[in-house]
N, C-alpha and C positions, 0 to 999 in steps of 0.2 A: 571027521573030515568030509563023511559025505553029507553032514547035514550045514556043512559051510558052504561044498560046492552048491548044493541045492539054493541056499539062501541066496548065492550069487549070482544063481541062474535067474531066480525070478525080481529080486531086489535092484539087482543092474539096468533093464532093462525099465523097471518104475522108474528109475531117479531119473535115468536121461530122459522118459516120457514127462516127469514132472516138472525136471528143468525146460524143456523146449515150451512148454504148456507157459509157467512161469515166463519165458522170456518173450514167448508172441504178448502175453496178457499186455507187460511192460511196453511192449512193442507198437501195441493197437491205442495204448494210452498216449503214447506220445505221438501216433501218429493223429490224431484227431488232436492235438495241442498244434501242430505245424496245421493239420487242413485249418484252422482258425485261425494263425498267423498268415497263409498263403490268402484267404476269404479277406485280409486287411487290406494285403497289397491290392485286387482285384478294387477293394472299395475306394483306394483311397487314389485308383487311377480313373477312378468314376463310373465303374461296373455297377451295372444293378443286380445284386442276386438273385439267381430265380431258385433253385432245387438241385440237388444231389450233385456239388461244385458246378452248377452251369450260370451264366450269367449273361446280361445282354446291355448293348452300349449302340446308341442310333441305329436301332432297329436289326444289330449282328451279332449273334452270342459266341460264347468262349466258353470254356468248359478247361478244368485239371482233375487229373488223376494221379492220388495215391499209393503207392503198395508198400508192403513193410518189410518188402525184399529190398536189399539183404538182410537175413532175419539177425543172423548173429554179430551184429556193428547195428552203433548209433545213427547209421544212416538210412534215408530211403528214396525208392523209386519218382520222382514225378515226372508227368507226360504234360505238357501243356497245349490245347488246340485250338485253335481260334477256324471260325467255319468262315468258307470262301465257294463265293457262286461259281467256281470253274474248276474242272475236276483235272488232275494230274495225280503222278504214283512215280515216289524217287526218294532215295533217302539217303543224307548225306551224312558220313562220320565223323567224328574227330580224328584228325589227324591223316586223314584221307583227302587226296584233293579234289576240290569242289570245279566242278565242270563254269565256263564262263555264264552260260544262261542262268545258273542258280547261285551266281555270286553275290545277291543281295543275303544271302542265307546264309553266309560265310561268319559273319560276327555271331551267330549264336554258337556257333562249334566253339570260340574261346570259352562257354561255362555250361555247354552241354555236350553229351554224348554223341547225340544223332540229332538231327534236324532233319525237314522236308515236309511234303506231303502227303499225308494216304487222301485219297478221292479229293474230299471237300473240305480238309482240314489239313491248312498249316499249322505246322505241330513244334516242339522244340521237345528231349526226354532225357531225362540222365540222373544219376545219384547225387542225393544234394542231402546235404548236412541242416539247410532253410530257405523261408521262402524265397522263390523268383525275386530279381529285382523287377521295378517298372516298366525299366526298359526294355525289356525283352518283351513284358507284354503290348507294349507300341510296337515294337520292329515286328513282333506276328499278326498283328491287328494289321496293318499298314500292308504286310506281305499276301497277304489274305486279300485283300479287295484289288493286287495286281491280277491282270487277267493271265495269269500262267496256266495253261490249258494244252493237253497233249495234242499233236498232233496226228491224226489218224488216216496214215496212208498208205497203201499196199494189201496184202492178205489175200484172203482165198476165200469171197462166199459159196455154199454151197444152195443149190436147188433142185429140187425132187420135185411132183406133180401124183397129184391121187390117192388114192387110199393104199397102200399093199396090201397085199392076199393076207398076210399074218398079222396084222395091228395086235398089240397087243389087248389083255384086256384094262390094263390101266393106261392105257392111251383113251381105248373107245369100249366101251361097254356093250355086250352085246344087243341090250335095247335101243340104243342110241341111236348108229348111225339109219336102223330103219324109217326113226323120226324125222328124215332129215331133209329137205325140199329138195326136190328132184333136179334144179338148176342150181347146188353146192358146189361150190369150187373147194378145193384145197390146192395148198403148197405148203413145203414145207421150209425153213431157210436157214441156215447157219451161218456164221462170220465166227472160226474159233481165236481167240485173243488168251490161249491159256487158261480160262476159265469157261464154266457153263451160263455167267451171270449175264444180265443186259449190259448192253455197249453199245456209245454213240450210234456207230453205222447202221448197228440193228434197229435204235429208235429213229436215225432217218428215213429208213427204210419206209418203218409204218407213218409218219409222216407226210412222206411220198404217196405212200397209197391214199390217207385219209382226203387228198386234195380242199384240204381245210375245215372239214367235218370236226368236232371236237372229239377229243380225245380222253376215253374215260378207265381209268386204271384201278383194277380190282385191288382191296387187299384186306385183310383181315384188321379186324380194327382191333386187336392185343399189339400189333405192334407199335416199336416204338420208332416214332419218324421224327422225332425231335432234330434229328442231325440237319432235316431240312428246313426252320425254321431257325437255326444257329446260322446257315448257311445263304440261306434263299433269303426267307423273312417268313411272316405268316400270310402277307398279302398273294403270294405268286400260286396259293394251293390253296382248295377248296375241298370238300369232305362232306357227302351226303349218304349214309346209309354207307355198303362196302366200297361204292366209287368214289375214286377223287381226280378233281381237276387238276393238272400240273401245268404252269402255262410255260415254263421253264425248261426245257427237251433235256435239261443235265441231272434235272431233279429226280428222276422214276432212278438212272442211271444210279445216282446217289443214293438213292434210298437202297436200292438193290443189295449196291457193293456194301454198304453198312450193314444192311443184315442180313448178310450171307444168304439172299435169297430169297429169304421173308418176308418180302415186300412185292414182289410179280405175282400175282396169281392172276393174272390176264390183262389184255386190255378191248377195249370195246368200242367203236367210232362209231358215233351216230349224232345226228342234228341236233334231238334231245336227249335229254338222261335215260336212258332204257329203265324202265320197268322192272320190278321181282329183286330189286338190290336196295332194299330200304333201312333193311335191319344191319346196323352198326357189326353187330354180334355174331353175324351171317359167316359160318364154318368156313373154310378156303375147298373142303369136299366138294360142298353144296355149287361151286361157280360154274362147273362148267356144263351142268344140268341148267341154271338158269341163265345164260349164257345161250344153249341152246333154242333156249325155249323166247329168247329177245334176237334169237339170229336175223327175220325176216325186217327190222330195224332198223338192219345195223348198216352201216358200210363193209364190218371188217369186225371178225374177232379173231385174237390171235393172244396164243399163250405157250409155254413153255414146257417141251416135251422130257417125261424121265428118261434114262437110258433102257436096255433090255435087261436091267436086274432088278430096276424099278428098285434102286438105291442111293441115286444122285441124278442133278439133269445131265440130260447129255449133251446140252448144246444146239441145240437142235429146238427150233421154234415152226408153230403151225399158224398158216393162216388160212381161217376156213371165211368163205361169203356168200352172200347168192346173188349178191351184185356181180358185174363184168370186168375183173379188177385185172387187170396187165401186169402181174408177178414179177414176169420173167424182165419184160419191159424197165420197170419199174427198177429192177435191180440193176439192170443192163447199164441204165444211167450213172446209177448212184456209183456202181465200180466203175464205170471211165473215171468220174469227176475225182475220183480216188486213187485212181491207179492200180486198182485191184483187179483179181481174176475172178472171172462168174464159174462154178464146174456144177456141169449138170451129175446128179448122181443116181442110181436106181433102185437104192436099200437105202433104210434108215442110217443117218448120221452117225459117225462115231471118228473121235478125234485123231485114231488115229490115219482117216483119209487124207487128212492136210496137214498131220504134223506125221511123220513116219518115227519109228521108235529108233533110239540110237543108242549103242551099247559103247 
């Protein structure tokens, strides 16, 4: 008896490991049998394919995705997105009802789950047995180039002025700020929207201050910004070494929200391309040393601060110059024209200054 139990204890626990092994394998088989029938549909509404499901059609790509959830049924996961120059975040259910303004989005809920948008992609996603029809790839194509774009009004910026006594050391490094031209301005500025990411008001902000200066956006060249060429095109972005041009004020916004952050590593306003950012390959460390060292350049550098555990941002963005740049001004406008409140504050950001916690 006990060399039954024993056999049971280790034997049971293989078979279900070999059966699930087993049924992904089957799983992944057929699922690359549907991404080849779903790649037909795309072709045969006149998608050009480019790589890993994305595709492009007058100059806008679309992209689908897979999963081979639910594992144990013949069916699976797909997401459809077609990329759109104007950023909104809303998602609509089946069997939920659908708000008047997003009522063109209403005929995809009869053969999918949820529909809407995240940022820059209208989307359709649900459990399907095979591929999309056509038509749904029209209706997101078509919904995609409406300018459905949130409207951003109200809120709470926040403004602070100088250095604090306690900067941390992953803010400013103790070499640093000695380097620093004796007419340096700082401020600091936040608009929290739930997240630590860029958001419109923030980019009109700098904007605002660049008074038409061009506008040069740090970012590591491993990532991937495909979202803004599905969306934007390739014409509206430019890419020299770690800057790049964005002439589109929704596209940094875009890239941001896509990769959760991995796309800000500063931004830098100046007449010409600053200097010392040549190398594609150029660490996201290394920015804001050379950053410093192109400050007398610049109009305006400005980048995004960690929290104080130095575990995520806080929200909370710096702009340092040695130009004579009107902050407070600056901001003063942009919340009239918004309807928002300016709060001055005397410590470092944290979210819950303008959002208080509620039990």
């Amino acid at each position: 008896m006990r060399l039954i139990g024993v056999s049971v204890l280790f034997l049971l626990p293989a078979a279900v490991i070999l059966a699930v092994w087993q049924r992904l394998r089957w799983k992944e088989r057929s699922l690359r049998a549907l991404g080849r029938e779903v790649e037909k549909v795309f072709s045969g509404a006149g998608w050009q394919p480019l790589e890993e499901g994305r595709f492009r059609r007058n100059e806008k790509g679309f992209k689908f995705e897979l999963s081979t959830n639910p594992l144990f049924s013949r069916s699976f996961t797909l997401r459809l997105a077609a990329g759109s120059p104007t950023l909104h975040e809303f998602e609509l259910r089946k069997g939920s009802p659908v708000p008047p303004e997003f009522r063109a989005f209403a005929p995809l809920l009869d053969r999918w789950a949820s529909a809407g948008k995240m940022y820059s992609e209208c989307y359709a996603a649900g459990v399907v047995d095979g591929p999309p029809c056509a038509e749904d790839l029209e209706l997101l194509a078509r919904l995609a180039q409406e300018p459905l774009e949130k409207a951003w009004r109200g809120g709470i910026f926040t403004l602070r002025e100088g250095f604090e006594k306690d900067v941390p050391q992953w803010h400013w490094r103790h070499d640093q700020r000695p380097r620093l031209p004796k007419a340096v301005q700082r401020y600091c500025v936040s608009y929290w929207t739930g997240s630590p990411l860029l958001n419109p008001p923030l980019v009109r902000l700098f904007e605002r201050l660049s008074e038409g200066w061009p506008m040069f956006y740090l970012c590591e060249g491993g990532e991937d910004l495909r979202c803004l060429e599905d969306a934007f095109g390739a014409a509206d972005g430019s890419r020299k070494g770690a800057l790049l041009r964005l002439r589109n004020p929704a596209m940094p916004v875009a890239a941001d929200l896509h990769t959760d952050g991995g796309f800000f590593g500063g931004l830098l306003v100046a007449r010409e391309r600053p200097g010392g950012f040549d190398d594609e390959a150029m660490p996201r460390r290394a920015f804001h040393d050379a950053a410093l060292g192109a400050l007398e350049s610049c109009r305006l550098y400005a980048r995004r601060l960690w929290d104080d555990e130095f575990s995520w941002y806080s929200g909370e963005y710096e702009i340092v110059s040695v130009s004579s740049l009107d902050v407070p001004g600056a901001l003063a406008e942009l919340a009239r024209d918004m309807g928002a409140e300016v709060r001055e504050i005397d410590r470092r950001f944290h979210k819950r200054i303008v959002q208080p916690l509620e039990y």
